[in-house]
C-alpha positions in Angstrom: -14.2 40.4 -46.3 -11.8 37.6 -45.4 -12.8 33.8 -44.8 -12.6 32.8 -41.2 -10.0 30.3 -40.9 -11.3 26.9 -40.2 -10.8 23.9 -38.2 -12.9 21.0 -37.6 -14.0 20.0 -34.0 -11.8 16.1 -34.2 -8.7 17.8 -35.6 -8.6 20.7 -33.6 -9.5 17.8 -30.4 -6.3 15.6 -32.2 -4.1 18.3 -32.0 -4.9 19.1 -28.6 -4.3 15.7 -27.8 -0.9 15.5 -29.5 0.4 18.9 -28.0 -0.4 17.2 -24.1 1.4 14.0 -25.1 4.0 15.7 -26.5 4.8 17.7 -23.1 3.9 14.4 -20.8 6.8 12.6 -22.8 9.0 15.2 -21.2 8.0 14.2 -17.9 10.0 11.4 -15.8 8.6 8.3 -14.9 6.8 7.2 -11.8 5.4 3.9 -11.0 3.0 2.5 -8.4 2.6 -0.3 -6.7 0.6 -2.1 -4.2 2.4 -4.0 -1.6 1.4 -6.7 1.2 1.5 -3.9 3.9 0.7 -0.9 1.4 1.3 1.0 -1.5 4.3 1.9 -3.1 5.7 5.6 -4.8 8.9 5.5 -6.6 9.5 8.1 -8.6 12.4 9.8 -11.3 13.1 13.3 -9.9 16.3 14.8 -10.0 14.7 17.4 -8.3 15.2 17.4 -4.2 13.0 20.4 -3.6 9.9 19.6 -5.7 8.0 16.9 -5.0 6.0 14.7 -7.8 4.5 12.8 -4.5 2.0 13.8 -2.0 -0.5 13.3 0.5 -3.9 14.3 -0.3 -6.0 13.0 3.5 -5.6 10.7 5.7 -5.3 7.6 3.4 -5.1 9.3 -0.1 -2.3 10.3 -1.9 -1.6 12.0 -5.4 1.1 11.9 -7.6 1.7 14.0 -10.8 3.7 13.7 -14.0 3.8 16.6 -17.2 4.3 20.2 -16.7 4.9 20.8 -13.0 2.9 24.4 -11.9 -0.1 22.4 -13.9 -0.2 19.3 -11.6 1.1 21.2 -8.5 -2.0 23.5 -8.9 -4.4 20.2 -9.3 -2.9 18.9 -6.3 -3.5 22.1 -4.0 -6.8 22.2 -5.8 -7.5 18.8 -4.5 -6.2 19.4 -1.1 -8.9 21.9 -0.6 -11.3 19.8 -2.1 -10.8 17.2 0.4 -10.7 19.6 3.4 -13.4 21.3 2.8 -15.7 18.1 2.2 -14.5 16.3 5.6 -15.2 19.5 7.0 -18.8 20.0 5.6 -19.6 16.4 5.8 -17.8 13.6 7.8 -14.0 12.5 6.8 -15.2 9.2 6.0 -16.8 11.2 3.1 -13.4 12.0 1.4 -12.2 9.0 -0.7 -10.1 8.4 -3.9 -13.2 7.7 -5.9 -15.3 11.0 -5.3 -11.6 13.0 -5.9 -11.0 10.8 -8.9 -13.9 12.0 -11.0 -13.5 16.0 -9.2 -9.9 15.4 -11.2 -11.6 13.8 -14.2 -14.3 16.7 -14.8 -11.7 19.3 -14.3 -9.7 17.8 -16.8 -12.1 16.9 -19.2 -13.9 20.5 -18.8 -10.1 22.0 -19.4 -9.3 20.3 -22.3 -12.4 20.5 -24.1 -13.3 24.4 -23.7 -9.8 25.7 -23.2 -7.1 26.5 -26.0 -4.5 24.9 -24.4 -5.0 21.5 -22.7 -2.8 20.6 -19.2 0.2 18.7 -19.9 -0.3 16.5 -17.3 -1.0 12.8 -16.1 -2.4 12.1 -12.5 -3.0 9.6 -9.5 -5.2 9.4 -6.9 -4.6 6.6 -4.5 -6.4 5.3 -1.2 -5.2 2.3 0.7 -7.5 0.4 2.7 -7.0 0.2 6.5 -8.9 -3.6 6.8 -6.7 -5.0 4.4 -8.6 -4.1 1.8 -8.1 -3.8 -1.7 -6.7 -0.3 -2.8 -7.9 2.0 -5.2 -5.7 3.5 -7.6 -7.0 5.9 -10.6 -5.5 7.2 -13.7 -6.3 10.6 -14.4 -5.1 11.5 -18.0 -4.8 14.9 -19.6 -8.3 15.0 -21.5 -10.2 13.7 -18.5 -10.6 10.3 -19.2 -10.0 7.9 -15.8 -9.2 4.2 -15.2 -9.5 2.5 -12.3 -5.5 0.6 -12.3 -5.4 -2.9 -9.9 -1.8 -3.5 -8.5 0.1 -1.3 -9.8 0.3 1.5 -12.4 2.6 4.0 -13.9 2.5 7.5 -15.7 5.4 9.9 -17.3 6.9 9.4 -20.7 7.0 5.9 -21.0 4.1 4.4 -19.3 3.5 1.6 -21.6 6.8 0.6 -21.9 7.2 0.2 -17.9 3.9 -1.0 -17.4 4.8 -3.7 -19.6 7.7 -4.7 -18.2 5.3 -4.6 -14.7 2.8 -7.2 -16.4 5.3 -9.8 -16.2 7.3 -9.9 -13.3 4.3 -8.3 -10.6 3.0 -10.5 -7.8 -0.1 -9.2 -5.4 2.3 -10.6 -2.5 5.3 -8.1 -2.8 7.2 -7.1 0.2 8.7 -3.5 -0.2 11.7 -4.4 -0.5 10.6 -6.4 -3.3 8.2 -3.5 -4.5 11.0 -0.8 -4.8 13.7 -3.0 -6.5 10.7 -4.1 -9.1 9.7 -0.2 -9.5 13.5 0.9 -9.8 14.6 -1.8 -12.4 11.6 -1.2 -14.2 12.1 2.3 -15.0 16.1 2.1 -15.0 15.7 -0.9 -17.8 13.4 1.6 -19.7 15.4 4.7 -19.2 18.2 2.7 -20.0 20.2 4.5 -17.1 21.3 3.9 -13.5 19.4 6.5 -10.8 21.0 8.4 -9.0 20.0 8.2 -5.0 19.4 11.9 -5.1 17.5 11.9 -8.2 14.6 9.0 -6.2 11.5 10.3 -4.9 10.2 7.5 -2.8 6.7 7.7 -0.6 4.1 5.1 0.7 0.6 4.5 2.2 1.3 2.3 4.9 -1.4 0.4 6.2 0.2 -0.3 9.4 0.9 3.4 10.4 -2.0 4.9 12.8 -3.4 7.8 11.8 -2.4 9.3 8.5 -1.2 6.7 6.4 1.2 8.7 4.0 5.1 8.6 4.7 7.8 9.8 3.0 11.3 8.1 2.4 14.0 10.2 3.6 17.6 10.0 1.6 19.2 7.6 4.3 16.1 5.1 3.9 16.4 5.2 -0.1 20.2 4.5 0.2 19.3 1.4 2.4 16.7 -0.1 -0.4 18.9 1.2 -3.2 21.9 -0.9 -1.3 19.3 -3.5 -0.5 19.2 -4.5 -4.3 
């Protein structure tokens, strides 16, 4: 009778972890950052039909960087999370925290029953209509979550961007001043010049009534891009 082969729990747990890593290194940067009328998207994505960027509710919004279909289906996932608990409950019920953890058990649950772990880094992010502070959370592949202040970043090379953030972010940022930050930051990483068509570009804005998400459309990213 052959020997089962084995595998102990912490490598087969490391090699889990490596494979994930391994496929969110593929992934292009994104980087967030809080703003004095908001918060901030900018993201690397040559793509112009799929977004990395979206709204979530009313003042929550998501972004996503790894294996695409894995965070698109976390982000639809969260969607009707979010829905279907303002609808049950009250919409003042529905905030970045309470999807934050949803995300983090998901995750977690995934990556420690299933064979193969989701290649995938996530952020959940609620701005504060009283001129609060916002919250923005970390969701990484095995579950674990941080709660980021200022600003934040996921994709490939996170540390090396965030980094570079440490030392040249202020709390008092216009956007202006935001986006050029973001860009240079991931171009000076990347070590390559962005195309306009290749920038993904979104915000919560604080001011807006209603809904607080907005998307940059090509002619408004050509104006900050210029703006540099």
């Amino acid at each position: 009778m052959p020997v089962p082969y084995y595998v102990s729990p912490e490598q087969l747990m490391q090699d889990k972890a490596e494979y994930a890593k391994k496929g969110i290194a593929k992934g292009r940067s994104i980087v967030v950052l809080e703003f004095d009328e908001g918060v901030l998207f900018v993201a690397d994505n040559p793509s112009s039909s799929l977004n990395k960027i979206s709204e979530i509710y009313d003042n929550i919004a998501f972004a996503g960087a790894g294996k695409y279909s894995e965070f698109e289906n976390l982000r639809k996932a969260g969607i009707r999370h979010a829905d279907l608990k303002g609808y049950m409950y009250s919409r003042e019920d529905v905030t970045a925290k309470s999807l934050a953890k949803a995300y983090s058990q998901s995750l977690g649950t995934i990556f420690s029953q299933e064979v193969k772990p989701l290649e995938v880094e996530i952020l959940v992010v609620a701005i504060s209509e009283s001129g609060g502070i916002s919250e923005i959370y970390r969701i990484d592949f095995d579950g674990s979550i941080s709660d980021e202040k200022g600003f934040t970043e996921i994709g490939g090379k996170a540390d090396e961007i965030k980094n570079e953030l440490k030392n040249k972010y202020t709390s008092d940022l216009s956007m202006k001043r935001a986006f050029k930050l973001a860009l240079e930051s991931i171009e000076s990483i990347d070590n390559k010049k962005l195309n306009i068509q290749g920038i993904e570009v979104a915000l919560l804005d604080r001011k807006r009534i209603g809904r607080k998400f907005r998307r940059l459309n090509p002619d408004e990213i050509k104006e900050y891009v210029k703006g540099k």
